[in-house]
C-alpha positions in Angstrom: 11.3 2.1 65.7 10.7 5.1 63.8 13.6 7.8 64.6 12.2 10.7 63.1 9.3 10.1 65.1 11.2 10.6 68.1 13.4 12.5 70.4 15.8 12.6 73.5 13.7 13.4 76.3 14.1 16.7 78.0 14.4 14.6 82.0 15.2 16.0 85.2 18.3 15.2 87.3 16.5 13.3 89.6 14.8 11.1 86.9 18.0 10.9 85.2 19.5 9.6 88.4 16.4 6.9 88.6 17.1 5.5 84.8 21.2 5.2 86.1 20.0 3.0 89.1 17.8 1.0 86.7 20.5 0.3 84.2 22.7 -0.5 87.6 20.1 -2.7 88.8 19.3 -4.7 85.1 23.1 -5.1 84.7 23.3 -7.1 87.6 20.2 -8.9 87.1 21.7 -10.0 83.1 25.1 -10.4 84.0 26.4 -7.6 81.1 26.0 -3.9 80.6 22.5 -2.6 80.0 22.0 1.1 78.8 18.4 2.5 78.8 18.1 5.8 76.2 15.1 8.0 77.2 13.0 9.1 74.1 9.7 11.0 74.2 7.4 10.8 71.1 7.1 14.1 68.7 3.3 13.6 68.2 2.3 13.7 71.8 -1.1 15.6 71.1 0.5 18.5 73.4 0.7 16.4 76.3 4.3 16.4 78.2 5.5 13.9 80.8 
């Protein structure tokens, strides 16, 4: 992955809250700590999700 092509996405609280329950849910499912980092790509064409 290419850093500088990338940044920390700008997320709501409510999709923050969604990404906790997914790292909750994968921790369990592999048995050790899972942490899921939420980029968004600098060369979107103007498009925002």
């Amino acid at each position: 992955m290419y850093e500088e092509l990338y940044s920390i996405a700008n997320l709501k609280p409510d999709d923050v809250e969604e990404i906790k329950n997914m790292e909750h849910r994968m921790s369990e499912k592999v048995g050790h700590p899972i942490s899921l980092i939420a980029y968004q790509a600098e060369n979107t064409r103007g498009k925002s999700d």
